[in-house]
C-alpha positions as CSV (number, residue, x, y, z in Angstrom):
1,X,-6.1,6.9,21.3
2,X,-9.1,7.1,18.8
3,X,-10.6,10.0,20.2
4,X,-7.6,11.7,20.4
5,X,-6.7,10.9,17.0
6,X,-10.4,11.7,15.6
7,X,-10.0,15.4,17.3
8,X,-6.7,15.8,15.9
9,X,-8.7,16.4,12.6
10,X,-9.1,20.1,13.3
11,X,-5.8,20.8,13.5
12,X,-4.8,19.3,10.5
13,X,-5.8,22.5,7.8
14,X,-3.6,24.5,9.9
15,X,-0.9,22.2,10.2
16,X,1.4,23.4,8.0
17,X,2.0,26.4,10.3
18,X,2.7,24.2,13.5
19,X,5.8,25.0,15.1
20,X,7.8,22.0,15.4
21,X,7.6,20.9,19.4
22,X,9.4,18.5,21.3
23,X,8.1,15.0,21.7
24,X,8.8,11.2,22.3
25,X,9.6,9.8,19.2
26,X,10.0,5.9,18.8
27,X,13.9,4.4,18.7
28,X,16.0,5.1,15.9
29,X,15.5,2.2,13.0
30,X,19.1,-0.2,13.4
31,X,19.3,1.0,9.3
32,X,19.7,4.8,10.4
33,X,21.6,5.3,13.3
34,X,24.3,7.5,11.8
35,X,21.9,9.5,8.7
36,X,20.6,13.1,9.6
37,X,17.4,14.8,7.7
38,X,16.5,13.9,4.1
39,X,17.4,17.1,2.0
40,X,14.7,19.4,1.6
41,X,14.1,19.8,5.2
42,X,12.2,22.7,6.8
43,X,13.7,22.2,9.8
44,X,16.8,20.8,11.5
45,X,17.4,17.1,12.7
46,X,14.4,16.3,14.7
47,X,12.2,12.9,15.2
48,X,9.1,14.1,14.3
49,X,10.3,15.2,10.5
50,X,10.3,11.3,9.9
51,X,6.9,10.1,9.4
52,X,6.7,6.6,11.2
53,X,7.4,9.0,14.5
54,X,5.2,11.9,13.4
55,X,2.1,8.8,13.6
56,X,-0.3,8.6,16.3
57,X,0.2,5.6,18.1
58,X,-0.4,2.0,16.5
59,X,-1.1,4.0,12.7
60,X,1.1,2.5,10.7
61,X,2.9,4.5,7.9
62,X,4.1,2.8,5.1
63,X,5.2,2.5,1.7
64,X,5.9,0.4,-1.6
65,X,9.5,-1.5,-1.5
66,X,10.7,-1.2,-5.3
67,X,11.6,-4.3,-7.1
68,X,10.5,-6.7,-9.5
69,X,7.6,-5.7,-12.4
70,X,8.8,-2.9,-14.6
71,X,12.3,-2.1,-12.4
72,X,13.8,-5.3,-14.0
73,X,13.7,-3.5,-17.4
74,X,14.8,-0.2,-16.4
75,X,19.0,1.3,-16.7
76,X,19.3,1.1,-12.6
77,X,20.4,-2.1,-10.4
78,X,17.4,-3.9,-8.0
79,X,16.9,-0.4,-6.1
80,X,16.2,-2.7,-2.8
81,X,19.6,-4.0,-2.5
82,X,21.9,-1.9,-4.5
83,X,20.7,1.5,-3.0
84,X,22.1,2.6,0.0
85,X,20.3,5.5,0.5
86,X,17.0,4.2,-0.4
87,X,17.3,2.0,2.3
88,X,18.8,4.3,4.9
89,X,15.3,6.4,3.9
90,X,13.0,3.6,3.8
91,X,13.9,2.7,7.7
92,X,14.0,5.9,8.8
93,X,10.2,6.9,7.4
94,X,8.2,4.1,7.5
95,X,6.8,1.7,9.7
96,X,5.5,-0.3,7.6
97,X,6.8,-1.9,4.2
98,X,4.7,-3.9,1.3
99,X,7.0,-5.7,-1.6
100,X,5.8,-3.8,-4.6
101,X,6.2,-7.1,-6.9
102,X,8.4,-9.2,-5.4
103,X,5.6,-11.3,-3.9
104,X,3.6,-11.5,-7.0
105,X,3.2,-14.5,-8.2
106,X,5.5,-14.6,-11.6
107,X,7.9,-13.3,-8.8
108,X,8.0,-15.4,-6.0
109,X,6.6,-18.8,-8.3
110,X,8.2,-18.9,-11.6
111,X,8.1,-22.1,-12.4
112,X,5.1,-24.6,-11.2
113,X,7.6,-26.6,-8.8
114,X,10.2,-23.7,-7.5
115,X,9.6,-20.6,-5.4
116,X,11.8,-18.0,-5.2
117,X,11.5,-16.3,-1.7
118,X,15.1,-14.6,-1.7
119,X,13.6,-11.1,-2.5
120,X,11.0,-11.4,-0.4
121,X,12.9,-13.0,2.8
122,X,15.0,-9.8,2.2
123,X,12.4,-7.8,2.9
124,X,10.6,-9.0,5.6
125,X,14.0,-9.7,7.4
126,X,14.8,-5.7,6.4
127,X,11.2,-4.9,8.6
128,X,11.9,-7.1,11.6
129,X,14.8,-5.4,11.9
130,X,13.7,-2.0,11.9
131,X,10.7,-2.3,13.6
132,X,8.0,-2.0,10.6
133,X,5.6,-4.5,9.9
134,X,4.7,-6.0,6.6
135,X,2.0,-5.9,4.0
136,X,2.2,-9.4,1.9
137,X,1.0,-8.6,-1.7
138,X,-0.7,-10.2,-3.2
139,X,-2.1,-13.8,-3.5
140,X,-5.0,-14.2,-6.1
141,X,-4.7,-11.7,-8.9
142,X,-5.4,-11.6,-12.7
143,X,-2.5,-10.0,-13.4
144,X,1.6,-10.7,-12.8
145,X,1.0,-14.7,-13.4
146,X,4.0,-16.1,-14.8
147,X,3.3,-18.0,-18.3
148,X,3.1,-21.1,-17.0
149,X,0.7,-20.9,-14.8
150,X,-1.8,-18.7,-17.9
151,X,-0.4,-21.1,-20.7
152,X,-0.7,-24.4,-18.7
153,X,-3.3,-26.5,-19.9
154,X,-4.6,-27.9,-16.4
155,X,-8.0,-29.3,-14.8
156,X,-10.2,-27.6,-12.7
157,X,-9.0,-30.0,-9.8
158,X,-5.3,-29.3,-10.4
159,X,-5.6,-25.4,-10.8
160,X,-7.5,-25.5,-7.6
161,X,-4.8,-27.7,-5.7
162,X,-2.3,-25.5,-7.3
163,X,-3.6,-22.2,-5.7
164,X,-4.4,-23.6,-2.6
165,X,-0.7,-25.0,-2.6
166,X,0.5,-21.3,-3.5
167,X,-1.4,-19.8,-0.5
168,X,-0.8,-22.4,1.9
169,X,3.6,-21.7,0.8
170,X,3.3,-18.3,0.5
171,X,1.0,-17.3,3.9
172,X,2.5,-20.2,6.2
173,X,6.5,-19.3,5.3
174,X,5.6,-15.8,6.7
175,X,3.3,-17.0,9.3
176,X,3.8,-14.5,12.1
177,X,5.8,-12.2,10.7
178,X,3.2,-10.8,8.1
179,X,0.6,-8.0,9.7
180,X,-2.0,-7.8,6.3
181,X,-2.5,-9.8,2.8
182,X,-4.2,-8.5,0.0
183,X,-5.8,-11.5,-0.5
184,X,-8.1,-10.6,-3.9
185,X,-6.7,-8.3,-5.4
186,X,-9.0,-6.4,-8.2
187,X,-11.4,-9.0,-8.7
188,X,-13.7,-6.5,-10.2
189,X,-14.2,-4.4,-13.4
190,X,-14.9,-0.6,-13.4
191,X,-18.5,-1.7,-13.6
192,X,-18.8,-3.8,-10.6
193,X,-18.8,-6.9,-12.5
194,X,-16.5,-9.7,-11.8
195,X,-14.0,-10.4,-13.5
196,X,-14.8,-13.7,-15.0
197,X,-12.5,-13.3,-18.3
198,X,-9.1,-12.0,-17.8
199,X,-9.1,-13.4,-13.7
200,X,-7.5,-17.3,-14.4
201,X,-9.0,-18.4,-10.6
202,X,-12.9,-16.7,-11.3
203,X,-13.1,-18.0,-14.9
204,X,-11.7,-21.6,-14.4
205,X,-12.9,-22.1,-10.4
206,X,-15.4,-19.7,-10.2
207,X,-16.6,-16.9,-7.7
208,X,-16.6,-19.3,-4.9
209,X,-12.8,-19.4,-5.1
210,X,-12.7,-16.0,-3.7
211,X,-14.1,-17.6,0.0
212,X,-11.6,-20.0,-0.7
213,X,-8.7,-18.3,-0.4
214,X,-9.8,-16.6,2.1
215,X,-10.4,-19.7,4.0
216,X,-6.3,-21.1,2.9
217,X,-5.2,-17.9,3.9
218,X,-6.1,-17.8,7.7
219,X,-5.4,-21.3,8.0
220,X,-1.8,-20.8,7.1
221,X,-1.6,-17.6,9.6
222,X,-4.3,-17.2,11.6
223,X,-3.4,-14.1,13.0
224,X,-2.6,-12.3,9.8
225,X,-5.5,-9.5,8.7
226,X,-7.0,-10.5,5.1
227,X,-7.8,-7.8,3.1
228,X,-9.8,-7.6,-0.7
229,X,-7.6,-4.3,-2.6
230,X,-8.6,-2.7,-5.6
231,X,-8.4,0.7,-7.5
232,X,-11.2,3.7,-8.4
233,X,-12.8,2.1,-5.2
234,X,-12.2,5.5,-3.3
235,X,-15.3,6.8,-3.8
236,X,-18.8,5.0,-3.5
237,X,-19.7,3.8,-6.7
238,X,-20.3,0.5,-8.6
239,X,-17.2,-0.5,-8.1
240,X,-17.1,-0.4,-4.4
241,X,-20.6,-1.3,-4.0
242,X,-19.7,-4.3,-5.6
243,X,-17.2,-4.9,-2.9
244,X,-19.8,-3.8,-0.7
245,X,-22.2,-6.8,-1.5
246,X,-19.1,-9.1,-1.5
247,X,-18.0,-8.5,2.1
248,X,-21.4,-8.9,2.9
249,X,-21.7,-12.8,1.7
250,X,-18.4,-13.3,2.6
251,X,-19.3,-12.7,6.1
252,X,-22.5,-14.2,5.9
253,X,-20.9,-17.5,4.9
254,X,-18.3,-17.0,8.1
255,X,-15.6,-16.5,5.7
256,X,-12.2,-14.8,7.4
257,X,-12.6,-11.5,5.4
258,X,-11.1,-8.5,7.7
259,X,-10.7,-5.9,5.7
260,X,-11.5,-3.1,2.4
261,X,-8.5,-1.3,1.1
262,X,-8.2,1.4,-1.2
263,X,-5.6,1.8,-3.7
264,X,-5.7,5.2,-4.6
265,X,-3.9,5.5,-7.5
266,X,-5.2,9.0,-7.9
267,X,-4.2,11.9,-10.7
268,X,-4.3,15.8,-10.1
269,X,-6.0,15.4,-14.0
270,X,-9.3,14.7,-12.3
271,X,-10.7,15.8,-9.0
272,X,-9.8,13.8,-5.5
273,X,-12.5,11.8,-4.4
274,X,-14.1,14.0,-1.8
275,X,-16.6,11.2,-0.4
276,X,-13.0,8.4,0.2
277,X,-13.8,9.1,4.6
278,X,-17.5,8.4,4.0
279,X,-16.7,5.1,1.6
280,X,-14.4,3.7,4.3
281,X,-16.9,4.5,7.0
282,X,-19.6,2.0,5.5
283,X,-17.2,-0.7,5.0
284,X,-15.7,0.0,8.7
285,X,-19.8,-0.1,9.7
286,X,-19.2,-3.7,8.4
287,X,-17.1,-4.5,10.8
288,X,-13.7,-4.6,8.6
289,X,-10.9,-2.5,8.9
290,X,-9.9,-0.5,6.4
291,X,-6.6,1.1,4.9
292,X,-5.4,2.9,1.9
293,X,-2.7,0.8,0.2
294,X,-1.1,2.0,-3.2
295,X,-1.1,6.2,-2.8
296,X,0.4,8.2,-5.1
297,X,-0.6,11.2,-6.8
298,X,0.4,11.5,-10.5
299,X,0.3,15.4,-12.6
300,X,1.0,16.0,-16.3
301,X,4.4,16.4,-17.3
302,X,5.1,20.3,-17.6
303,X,7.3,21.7,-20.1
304,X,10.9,21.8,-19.0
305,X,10.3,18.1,-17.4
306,X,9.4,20.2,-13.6
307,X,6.2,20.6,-11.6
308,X,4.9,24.2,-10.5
309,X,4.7,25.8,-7.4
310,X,0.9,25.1,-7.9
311,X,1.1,21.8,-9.4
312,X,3.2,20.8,-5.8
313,X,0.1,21.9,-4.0
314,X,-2.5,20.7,-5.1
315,X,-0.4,17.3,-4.7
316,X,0.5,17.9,-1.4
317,X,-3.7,18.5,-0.8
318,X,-4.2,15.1,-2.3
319,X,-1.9,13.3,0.0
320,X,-3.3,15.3,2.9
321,X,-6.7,14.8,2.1
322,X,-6.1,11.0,2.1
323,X,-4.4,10.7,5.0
324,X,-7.0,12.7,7.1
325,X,-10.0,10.4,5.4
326,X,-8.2,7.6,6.6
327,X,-7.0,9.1,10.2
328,X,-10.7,10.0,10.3
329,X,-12.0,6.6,10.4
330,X,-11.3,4.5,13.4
331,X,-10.4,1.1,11.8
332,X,-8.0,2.5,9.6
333,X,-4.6,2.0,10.9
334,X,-2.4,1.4,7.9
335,X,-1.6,4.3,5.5
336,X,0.5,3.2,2.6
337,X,2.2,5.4,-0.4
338,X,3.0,3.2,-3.2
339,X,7.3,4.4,-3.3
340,X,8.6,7.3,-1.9
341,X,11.0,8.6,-4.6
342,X,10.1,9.2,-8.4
343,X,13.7,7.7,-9.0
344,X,11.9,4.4,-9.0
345,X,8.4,5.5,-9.4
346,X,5.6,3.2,-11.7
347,X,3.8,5.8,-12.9
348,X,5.9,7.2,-16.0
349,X,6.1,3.9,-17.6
350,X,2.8,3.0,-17.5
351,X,1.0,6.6,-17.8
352,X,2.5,8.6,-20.8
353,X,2.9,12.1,-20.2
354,X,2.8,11.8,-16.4
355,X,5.0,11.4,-13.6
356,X,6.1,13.2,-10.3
357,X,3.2,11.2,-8.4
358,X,5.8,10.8,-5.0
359,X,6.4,12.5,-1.8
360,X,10.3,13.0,-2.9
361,X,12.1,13.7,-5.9
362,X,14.7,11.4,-7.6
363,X,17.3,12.6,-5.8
364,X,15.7,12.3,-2.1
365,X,14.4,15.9,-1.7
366,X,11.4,16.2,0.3
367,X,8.2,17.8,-1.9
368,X,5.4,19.5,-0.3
369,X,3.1,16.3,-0.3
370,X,6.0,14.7,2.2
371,X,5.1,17.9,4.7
372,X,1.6,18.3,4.0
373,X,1.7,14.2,5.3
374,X,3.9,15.1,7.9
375,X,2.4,17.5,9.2
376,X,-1.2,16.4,9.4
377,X,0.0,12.8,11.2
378,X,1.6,15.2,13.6
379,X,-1.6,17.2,14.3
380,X,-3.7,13.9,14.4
381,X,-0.9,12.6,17.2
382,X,-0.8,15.9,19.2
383,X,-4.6,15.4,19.5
């Protein structure tokens, strides 16, 4: 299936003109057996306008559940479990599903002796039963830590037994039912230095702790893939070459490290980062798989509060040229947008004066990035 997959490339400039052809597509999701095509369609009902069926085999296609973080202070109801048609969408496209916040930390372990796993159970239950696997996100991170935890005046001992507790919960309640962790999650600075400051685990434990969740991690789930995720690490520069190093000690030591993500935050503002396929290559070199987590393409609000014709393509070429960097590389399998729908997109409350960065509008119409994905998983499967 790789080569196929690799020489599916060629096609994917031109896919965009591809007649739509009949194929196998996987069973309907249980969440969608009655819905027809998104609005916005090209064509009529047919499997291969949903991405998860578009997908060469075992490339997984997934995207952010909303919840949590910045929704809990917007004018909408929990978008997970008050949305109908979100959900309807989110089975019928995706394969694969990563809680947005709701297994952060100040999330899932707001206070030092409860968890709250009810969002979270939600979710993973909502995969199993549409056939998508899961993402867990994320475990050690400097940001997203409830108070007590960053206010808590504890010893070195007790905030190490306190991770490893976290872990050890978190990792073992999903045991088997969760595909890939970000385990460290932007343990670096822009400049390839660790975090050592804002990080509470680096600055109280150290940068051994790193290994050491690691290490809690597999032994929780053994079969789950642990991955380090991080932002402006598409392209090869300090940043990732700090990563770069890392993996290597990691692996040195025999630490459980499987894979490199990229987030890919990106913004039409500055150029897409042309050398993203040759930066997962060296880290697949490594031996670790790779993936692209947190997609989304953000563009400056236009007057009138709608994109251009133009301003639609060139997003669409950033989504395609993301997904055919990753489809390019053999051990990158997972393909992730962070949300599908700017109705409960991040990006205009925490990037003033832009917006639009998602494959559908707020009302569930289909924009030209949804196609220009589409379209090139379709060529990589047709081979």
């Amino acid at each position: 299936m790789r080569s196929i997959r690799s020489a599916g490339l060629a096609l994917a400039a031109a896919a965009l003109a591809l007649p739509l052809t009949t194929g196998t597509a996987t069973a309907e999701p249980s969440g969608d057996r009655h819905a027809g095509p998104e609005r916005g369609a090209p064509h009529s009902n047919a499997a291969f306008d949903r991405l998860r069926s578009a997908a060469p085999e075992g490339f997984y296609v997934g995207t952010a559940v909303a919840g949590g973080g910045h929704h809990l202070s917007q004018p909408y109801p929990d978008p997970f479990t008050s949305d109908k048609e979100y959900r309807r969408i989110l089975a019928r496209q995706f394969s694969s599903v990563s809680p947005e916040n709701q297994m952060k930390w100040d999330f899932i372990h707001p206070e030092r002796d409860r968890y709250d796993f009810g969002a979270a159970d939600a979710i993973v239950d909502f995969a199993e039963r549409n056939r998508q696997v899961v993402r867990g996100h994320t475990l050690l991170w400097h940001s997203q830590n409830p108070e007590w935890l960053e206010q808590g005046d504890f010893s070195q001992e007790e905030l190490r037994a306190i991770l490893r507790e976290h872990i050890t919960t978190v990792v073992g309640r999903y045991a088997g039912r969760i595909q890939q962790w970000d385990v460290a999650n932007e343990i670096f600075d822009d400049q390839g230095r660790l975090r050592t400051q804002d990080n509470i685990w680096i600055r109280e434990l150290g940068p051994g702790v790193v290994a050491d969740a690691f290490r809690w991690a597999h032994a929780a789930d053994p079969g789950a893939k642990l991955f380090l995720n991080d932002y402006n690490v598409e392209s090869v520069n300090a940043k990732s070459d700090a990563y770069h190093a890392l993996v290597q000690d990691l692996l040195e030591q025999g630490v459980p490290v499987h894979g490199f993500s990229v987030q890919a935050h990106l913004s039409t503002r500055y150029g897409f980062p042309s050398d993203l396929e040759s930066n997962l290559r060296r880290f697949d070199a490594l031996g670790l798989e790779t993936a692209v987590t947190e997609l989304d393409v953000r563009m400056d609000v236009p007057e009138g509060g709608r994109p251009t014709a133009a301003q639609e393509r060139t997003q669409a070429d950033y989504y395609r040229r993301a997904l055919s960097a990753c489809l390019a590389v053999d051990g990158c399998d997972s393909f992730t947008i962070w949300g599908f729908t700017d109705k409960y997109s991040w990006v205009p409350v925490f990037f003033e004066g832009e917006g639009f960065a998602n494959v559908m509008t707020g009302d569930f119409v289909r924009k030209p990035a949804f196609w220009a994905l589409r379209d090139t998983l379709w060529a990589a499967r047709r081979g």
